[in-house]
N, C-alpha and C positions, 0 to 999 in steps of 0.2 A: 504494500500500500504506500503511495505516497507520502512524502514527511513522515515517515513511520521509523524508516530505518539509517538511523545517523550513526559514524562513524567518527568518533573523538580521537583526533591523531597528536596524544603528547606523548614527550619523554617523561624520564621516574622523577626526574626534579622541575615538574610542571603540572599546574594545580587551578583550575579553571574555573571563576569566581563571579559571581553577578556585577555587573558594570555601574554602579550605586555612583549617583557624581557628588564631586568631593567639591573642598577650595583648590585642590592642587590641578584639576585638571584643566588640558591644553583647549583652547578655543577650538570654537565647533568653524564648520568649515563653511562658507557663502552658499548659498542656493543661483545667487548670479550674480554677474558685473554691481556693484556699485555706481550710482550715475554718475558721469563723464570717465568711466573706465573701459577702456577696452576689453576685449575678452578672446584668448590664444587659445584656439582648440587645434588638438590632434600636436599638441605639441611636443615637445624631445629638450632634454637639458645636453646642451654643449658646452665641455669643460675644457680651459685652454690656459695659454696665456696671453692677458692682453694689458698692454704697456709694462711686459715686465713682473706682471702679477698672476697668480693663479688664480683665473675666478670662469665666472659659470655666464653662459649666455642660452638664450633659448631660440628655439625653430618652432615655428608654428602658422597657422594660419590665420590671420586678423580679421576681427567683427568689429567692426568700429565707424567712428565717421571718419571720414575721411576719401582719402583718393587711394589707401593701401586697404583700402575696406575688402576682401573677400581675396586677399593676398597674402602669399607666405613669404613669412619677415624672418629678420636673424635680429635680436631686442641688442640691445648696448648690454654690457657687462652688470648682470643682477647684485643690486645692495646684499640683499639677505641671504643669510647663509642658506646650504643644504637643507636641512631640515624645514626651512619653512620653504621652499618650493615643491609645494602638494597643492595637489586639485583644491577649489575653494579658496584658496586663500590667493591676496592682493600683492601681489611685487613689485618693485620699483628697478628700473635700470638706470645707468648713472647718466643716462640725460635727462632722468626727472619723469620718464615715462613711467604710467602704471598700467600694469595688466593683472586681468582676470584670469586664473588658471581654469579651465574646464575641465572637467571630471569625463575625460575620454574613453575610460575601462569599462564601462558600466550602460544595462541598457535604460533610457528616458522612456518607452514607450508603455502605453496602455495595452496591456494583451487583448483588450477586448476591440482595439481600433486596427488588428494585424491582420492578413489573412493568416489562415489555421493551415491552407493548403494550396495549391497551385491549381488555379482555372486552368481547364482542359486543353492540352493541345501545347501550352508551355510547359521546358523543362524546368528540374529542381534544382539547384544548386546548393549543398551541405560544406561545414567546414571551410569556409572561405574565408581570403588570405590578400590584399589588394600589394601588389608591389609594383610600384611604379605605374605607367598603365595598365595593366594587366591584372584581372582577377584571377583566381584561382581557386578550385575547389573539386568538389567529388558531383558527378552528374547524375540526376536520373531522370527516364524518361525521355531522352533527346529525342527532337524533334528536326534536326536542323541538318547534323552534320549528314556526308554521305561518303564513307557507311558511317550509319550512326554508333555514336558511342555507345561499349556497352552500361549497365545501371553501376555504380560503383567506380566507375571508370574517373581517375587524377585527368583534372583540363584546365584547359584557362581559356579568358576570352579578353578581347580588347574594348577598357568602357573608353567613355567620354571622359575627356581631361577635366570637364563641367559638372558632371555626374556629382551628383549633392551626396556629400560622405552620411548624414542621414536617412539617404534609400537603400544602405547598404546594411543597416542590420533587418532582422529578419524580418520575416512575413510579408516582404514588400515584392514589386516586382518590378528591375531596373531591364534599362535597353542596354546593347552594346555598341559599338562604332558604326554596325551594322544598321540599327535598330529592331534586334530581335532579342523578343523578350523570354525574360529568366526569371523564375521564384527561386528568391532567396528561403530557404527553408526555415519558418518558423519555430527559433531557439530561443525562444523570449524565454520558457520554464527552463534553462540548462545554463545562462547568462548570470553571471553577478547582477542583481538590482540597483539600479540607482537609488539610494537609502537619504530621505527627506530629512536632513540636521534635526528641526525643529519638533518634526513627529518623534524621532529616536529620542530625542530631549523630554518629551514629557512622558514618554514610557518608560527612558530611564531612571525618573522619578519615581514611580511605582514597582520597580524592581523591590523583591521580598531581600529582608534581610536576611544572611546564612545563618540565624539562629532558626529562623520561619520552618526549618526544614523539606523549602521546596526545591524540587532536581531542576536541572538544565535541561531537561525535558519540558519540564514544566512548563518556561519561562517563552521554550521556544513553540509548545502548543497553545500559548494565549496568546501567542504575536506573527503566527506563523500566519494570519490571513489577512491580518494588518499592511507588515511591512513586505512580504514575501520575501523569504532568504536566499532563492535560489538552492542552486545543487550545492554548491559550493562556500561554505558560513564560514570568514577569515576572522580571526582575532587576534588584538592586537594585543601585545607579551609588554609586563613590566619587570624588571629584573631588580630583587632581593638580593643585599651582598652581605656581607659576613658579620657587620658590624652591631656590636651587642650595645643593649639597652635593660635600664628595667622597665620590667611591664609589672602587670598584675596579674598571677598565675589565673589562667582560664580552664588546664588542663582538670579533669574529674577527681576525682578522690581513686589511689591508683594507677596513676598519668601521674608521668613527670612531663611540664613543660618540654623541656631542654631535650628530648626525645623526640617532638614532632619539630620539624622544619619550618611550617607552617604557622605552630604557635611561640618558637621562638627566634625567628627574626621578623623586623619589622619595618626596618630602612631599607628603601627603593630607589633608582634610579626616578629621574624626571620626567612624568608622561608621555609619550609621542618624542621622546629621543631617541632617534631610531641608531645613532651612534654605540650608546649605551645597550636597548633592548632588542635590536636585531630585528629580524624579519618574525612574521606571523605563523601564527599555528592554524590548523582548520579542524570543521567538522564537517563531513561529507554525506550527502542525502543519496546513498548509493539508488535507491528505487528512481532518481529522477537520471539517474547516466547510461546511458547506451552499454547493454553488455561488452560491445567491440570498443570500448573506452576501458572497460575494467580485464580482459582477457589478453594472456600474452607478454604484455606492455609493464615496465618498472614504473615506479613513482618520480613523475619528472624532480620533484625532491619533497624532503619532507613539511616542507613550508606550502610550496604549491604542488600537490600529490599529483593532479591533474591539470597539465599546463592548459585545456582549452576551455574549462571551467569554470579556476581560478584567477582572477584577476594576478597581474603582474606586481603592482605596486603594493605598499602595506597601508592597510585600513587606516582610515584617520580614526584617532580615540574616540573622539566624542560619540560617534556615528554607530558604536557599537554595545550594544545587551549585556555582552560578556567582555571581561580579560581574560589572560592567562598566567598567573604569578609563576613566575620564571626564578627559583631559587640557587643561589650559588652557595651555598651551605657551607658548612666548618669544611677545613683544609683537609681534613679525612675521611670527609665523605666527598670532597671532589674529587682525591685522589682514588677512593676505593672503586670506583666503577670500573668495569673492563668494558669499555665499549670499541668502537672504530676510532673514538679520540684519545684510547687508553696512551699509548706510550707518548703522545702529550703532557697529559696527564701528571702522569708519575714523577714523584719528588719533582717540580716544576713549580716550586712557591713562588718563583716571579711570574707565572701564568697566570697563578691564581690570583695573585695581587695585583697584575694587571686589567685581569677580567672584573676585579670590583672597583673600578674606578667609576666615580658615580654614582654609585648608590646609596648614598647618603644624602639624598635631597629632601625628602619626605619620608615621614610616618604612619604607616595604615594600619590598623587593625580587624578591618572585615571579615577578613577568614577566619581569625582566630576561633570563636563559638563554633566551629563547625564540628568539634571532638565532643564537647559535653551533648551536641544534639546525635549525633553519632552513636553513644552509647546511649541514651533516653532510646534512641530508634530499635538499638537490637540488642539492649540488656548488658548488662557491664561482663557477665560471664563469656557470653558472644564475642562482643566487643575484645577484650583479653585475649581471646583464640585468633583473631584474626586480626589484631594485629601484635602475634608475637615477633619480638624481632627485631620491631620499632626502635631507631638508635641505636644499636649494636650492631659493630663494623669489623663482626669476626670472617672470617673465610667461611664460605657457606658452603654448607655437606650435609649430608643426610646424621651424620652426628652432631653436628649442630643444631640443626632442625628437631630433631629428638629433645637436646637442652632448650632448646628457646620453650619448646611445646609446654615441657614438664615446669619451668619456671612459671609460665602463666595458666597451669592447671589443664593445660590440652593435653592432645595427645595423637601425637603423628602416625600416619596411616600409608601406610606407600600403596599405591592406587595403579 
């Protein structure tokens, strides 16, 4: 069934948390131009050096007044740093130009103003790709070529250098140089949505507190016919660094703090620093993707699982339901992992003290309640069984497993 079957893809030291707005968070992103601002879509950041300096220039297509109106420009050398060149937000180049960034990854369109399917007699075009003149994609149905292509069949066609970059996403139906017409194959339900700041804002306000005891399931089945999530649901990650504070012990009676991760760090890097927190984590609506998307094929990575789903860029904060508390934990639990970054890893305390720069900007506590609701949920004896273990960084073996069990009154079963 549809929305039914999500697939949450974190690592062991990531912990996925309702998006509650705080005082520390980054501004929400524009919905359009501000007036007398131009507005760059479809545009590219170009990094160089100009006068001797290293700074960033942009490529884009300009909406504006003017005589460069529905022309692509190259802007002067942008003020603001990396980080705040993201979709929504306003920047300045150093002739004192402002531009509006438009939110290019995402689709604008009403599903209910698309066609669902291609009028009789035109082909369909899937998985299309525009490079230069030339579209490209997967055919069905040709009507044209002779001999026609078969269904399935990689093609391309030559548009119009005019062709309005907005009849190119789906359910539309564009001509080519020829004037022979093509359905774009309606992928509006497969698309990142274009997510309204303002709406995300006031649902953000209504987000249950983690003591509430409500899932992530929850949150995303009373909003899921709101905002539509798409197949593809990107979160954006804040990264927890090592540094200690006191708090006020939250853990149960039986719980030590200093045991969970979660309830004993509290300092964070800076919202929407994507320096510091790095790229996005997702959850994946496998019922809305094409079997021939999940069959065969690796994880184009683990940020964006599926590169034709997942948007390219990272989610702006504000705009999102959830985070993902990204914890860089005591020097011995970064070390103890064996993973693909293990011999990084190992005795490498300049790594570690490198990777926590920054994180001491803010103080959160939100997640912390989520242990005592934990054990209220499946009983302290439960609770105990499952999570023996917790904080202890011995070598794991089936004799170990056996001590951890017997310390919290379990008892291990090899299955």
């Amino acid at each position: 069934r549809r929305g039914k079957t999500w697939v949450l893809l974190l690592d062991v030291d990531e912990y996925i948390a309702f998006n509650t707005i705080e005082d520390d968070d980054p501004p929400s992103p524009l919905e359009e131009a501000p007036e007398g601002v131009a507005t760059l879509k479809d545009w590219k950041v170009m990094h160089g050096r100009i006068r001797g300096r290293k700074r960033a220039q942009l490529f884009g297509l300009y909406e504006g007044e003017g005589t460069r109106n529905g022309t692509h420009i190259v802007t002067g050398a942008i003020r603001e740093s990396d980080e705040k060149i993201v979709y929504g937000n306003v920047v300045r180049d150093d002739y004192g130009t402002r531009y509006f960034l438009h939110d290019d990854s995402t689709k604008y369109q009403d599903p209910k103003k698309v066609l669902s399917q291609a009028p009789e007699g035109i082909p369909t075009l899937k998985s299309i790709q525009v490079r230069g003149p030339k579209l490209y994609g997967v055919i069905y149905n040709d009507t044209y070529d002779n001999p026609k292509k078969m269904d399935g069949e990689y093609t391309h066609i030559q548009i119009h250098p005019k062709l309005k970059r907005e009849l190119l996403k789906s359910g539309n139906i564009i001509q080519d140089s020829q004037g022979r017409k093509y359905f774009i194959e309606n992928e509006q339900l497969l698309w990142p949505p274009h997510v309204n700041a303002s709406q995300v804002l006031r649902a953000r306000k209504e987000l249950p507190a983690v003591s509430e005891g409500k899932t992530i399931l929850d949150v995303i089945e009373r909003y899921r016919h709101q905002f539509y999530f798409g197949s593809c649901l990107q979160i954006p990650r804040v990264l927890y660094g090592s540094k200690e504070s006191n708090y006020q012990p939250m853990a149960p009676t039986g719980f030590n703090d200093k045991d969970f991760v979660t309830l004993r760090y509290r300092w964070h890097a800076q919202k929407g620093n994507f320096d510091v927190n790095k790229f996005q984590k997702t959850i994946i609506d496998v019922s809305r993707v094409p079997m021939d998307h999940l069959e065969g094929e690796q994880a184009y990575n683990i940020h964006r699982p599926l590169e034709y789903f997942c948007r390219a860029d990272v989610p702006r904060f504000a705009t999102s339901l959830f985070r993902v508390n990204h914890y860089l934990d005591s020097y011995e639990a970064y070390t103890y992992r064996n993973d693909a970054r293990g011999n990084k890893r190992k005795g490498c305390m300049e790594c570690y003290l490198k990777k926590g720069n920054g994180t001491d900007f803010a103080v959160n506590d939100n997640i912390r309640p989520w242990l005592r609701s934990f054990v209220d949920e499946v009983g302290e004896a439960k609770a105990h069984v499952l999570l023996a273990g917790v904080g202890d960084f011995r070598p794991l073996g089936e004799e170990t497993l056996v001590d951890f069990m017997a310390e919290k009154g379990g008892k291990y079963v090899e299955v």
